[in-house]
C-alpha positions as CSV (number, residue, x, y, z in Angstrom):
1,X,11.1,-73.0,-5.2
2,X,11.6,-69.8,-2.7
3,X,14.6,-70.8,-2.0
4,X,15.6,-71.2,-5.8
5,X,14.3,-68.1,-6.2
6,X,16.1,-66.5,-3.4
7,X,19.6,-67.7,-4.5
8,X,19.5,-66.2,-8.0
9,X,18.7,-63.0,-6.3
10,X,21.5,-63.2,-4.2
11,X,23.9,-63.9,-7.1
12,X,22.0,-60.9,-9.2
13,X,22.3,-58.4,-6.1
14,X,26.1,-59.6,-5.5
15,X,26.8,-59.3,-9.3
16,X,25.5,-55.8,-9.2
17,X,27.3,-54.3,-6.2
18,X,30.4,-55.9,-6.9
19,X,30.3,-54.0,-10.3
20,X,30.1,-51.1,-8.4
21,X,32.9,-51.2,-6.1
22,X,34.8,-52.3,-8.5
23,X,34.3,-49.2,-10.7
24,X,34.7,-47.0,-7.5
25,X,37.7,-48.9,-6.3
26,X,39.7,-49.2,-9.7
27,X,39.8,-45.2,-10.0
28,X,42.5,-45.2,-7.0
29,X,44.5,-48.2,-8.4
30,X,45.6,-46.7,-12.0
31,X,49.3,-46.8,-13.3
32,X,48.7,-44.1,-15.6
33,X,47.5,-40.3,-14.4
34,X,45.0,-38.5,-16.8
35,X,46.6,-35.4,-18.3
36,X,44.5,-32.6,-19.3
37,X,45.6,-30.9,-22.1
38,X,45.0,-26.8,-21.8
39,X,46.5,-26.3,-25.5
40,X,43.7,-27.4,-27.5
41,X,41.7,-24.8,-26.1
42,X,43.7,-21.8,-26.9
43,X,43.2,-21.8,-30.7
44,X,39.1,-20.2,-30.2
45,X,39.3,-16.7,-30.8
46,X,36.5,-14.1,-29.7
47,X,35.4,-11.8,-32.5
48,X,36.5,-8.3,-32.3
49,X,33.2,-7.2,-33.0
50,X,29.8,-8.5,-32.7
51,X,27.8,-8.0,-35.4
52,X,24.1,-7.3,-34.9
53,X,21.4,-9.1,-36.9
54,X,19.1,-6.2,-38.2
55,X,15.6,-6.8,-39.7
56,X,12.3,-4.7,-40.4
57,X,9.1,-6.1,-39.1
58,X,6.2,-5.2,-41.4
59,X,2.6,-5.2,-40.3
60,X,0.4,-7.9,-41.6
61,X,-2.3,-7.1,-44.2
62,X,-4.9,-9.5,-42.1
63,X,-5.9,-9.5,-39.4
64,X,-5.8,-13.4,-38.2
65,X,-8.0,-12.9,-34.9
66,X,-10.2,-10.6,-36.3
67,X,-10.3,-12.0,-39.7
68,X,-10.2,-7.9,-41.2
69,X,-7.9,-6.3,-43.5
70,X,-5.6,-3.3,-42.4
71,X,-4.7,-0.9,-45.3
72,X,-0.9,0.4,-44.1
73,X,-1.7,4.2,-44.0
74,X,1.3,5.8,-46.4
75,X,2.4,8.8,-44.7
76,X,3.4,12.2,-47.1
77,X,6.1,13.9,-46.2
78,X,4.7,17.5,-45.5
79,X,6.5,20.8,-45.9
80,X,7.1,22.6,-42.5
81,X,6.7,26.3,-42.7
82,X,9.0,28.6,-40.1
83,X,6.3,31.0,-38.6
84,X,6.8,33.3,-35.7
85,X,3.5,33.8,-33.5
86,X,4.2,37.1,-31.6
87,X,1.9,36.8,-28.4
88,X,-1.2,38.2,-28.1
89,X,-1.5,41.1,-24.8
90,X,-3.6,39.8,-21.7
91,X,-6.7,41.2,-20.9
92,X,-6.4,42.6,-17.3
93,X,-9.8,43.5,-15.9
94,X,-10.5,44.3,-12.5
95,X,-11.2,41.0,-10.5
96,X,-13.7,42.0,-7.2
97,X,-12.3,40.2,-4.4
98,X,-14.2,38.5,-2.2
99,X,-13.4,39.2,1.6
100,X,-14.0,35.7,3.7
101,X,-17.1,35.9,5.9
102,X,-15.8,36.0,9.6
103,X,-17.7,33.8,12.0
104,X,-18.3,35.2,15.0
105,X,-18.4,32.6,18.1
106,X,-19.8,33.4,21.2
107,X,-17.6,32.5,24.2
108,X,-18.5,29.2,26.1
109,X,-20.2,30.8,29.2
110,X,-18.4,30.2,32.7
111,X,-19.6,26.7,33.9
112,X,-18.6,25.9,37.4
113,X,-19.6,22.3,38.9
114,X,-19.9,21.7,42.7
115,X,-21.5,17.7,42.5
116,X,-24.4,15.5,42.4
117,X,-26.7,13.9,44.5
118,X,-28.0,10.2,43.1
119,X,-31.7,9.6,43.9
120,X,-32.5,7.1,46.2
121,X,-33.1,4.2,43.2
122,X,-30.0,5.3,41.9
123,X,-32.0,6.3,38.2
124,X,-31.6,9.9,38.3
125,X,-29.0,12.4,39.5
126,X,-29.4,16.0,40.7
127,X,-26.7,18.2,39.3
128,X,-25.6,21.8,40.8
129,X,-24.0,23.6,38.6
130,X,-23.6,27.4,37.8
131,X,-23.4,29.1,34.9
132,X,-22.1,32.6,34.5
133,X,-22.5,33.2,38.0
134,X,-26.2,32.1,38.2
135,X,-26.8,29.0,40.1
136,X,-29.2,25.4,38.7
137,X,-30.1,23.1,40.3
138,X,-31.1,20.5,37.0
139,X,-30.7,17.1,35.7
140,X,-29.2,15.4,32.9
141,X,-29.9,16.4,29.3
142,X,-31.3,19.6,30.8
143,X,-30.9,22.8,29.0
144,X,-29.5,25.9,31.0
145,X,-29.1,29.4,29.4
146,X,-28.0,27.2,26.3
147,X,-25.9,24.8,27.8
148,X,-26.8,21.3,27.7
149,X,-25.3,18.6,30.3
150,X,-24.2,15.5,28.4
151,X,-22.6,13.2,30.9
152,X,-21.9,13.4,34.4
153,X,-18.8,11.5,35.9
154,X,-17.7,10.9,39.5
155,X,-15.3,14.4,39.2
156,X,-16.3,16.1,36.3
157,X,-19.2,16.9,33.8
158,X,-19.7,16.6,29.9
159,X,-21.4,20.1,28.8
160,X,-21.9,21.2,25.0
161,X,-22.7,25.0,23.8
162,X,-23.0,25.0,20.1
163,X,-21.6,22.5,18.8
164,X,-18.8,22.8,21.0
165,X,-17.8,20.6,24.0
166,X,-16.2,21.2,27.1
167,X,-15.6,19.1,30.3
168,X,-15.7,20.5,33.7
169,X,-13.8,19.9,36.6
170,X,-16.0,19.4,39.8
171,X,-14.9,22.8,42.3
172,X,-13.4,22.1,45.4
């Protein structure tokens, strides 16, 4: 039965591809060479002009979504009257002007840092420091004469004097 089977196939497959080539192949072997004929094209003629297709759209009475009725509103034509509007004179009055506020700042005092000794559980350090030529002896977060040490760093020192920070070189 397979093998029955497998012979018709064969045949079928054989039938099929030789059909193939056979289209393929009998393109090459023609006596007579298709002629294209250019002529019967040159009778269409463009319009000279195009013509547009013009229509009005006109709004629809109901409303399909909303199920409501919308009245067109007719507008009247109304008569334009030519007036001349002269202009009206400023009023000048005397604006007071306000003079800015000047903020005084006070100068950031002369900080001068000459080290720090570590204790010997290495928690707290020992900062000299002077400050407009007066000398401390203080620690971190200390306040001196308004100056308050914020960090202290192997060769300089974080202070702040209102609102304003500065960083110190360590003196030599």
């Amino acid at each position: 039965m397979k093998k029955k089977l497998n012979g018709i196939l064969l045949i079928g497959v054989l039938g099929l591809w030789g059909t193939v080539i056979y289209r393929y192949v009998s393109h090459f072997f023609q006596d007579k060479p298709v002629q294209i004929d250019f002529q019967t094209n040159s009778y269409a003629k463009l319009p000279n002009k195009i013509e547009k297709d013009t229509f009005s759209l006109k709004n629809f009475a109901i409303d399909p979504f909303l199920k409501s009725v919308n009245i067109p509103k007719i507008e009247n034509p109304k008569l334009e009257l030519n007036v001349i509007k002269l202009p009206k004179p400023k009023k000048t009055e005397m604006q007071t002007v306000k003079t800015p506020k000047v903020i005084e700042e006070t100068p950031f005092p002369d900080v001068k840092f000459y080290g720090y000794i570590k204790s010997q559980d290495k928690t707290d350090e020992l900062i000299l420091i002077k400050i407009n030529n007066r000398l401390f002896k203080t620690r971190l977060n200390a306040d001196c004469n308004g100056v308050l040490i914020k960090r202290i760093y192997r060769d300089s020192l974080e202070v702040k004097h209102e609102k304003r920070k500065l960083i110190v070189v360590k003196q030599r």
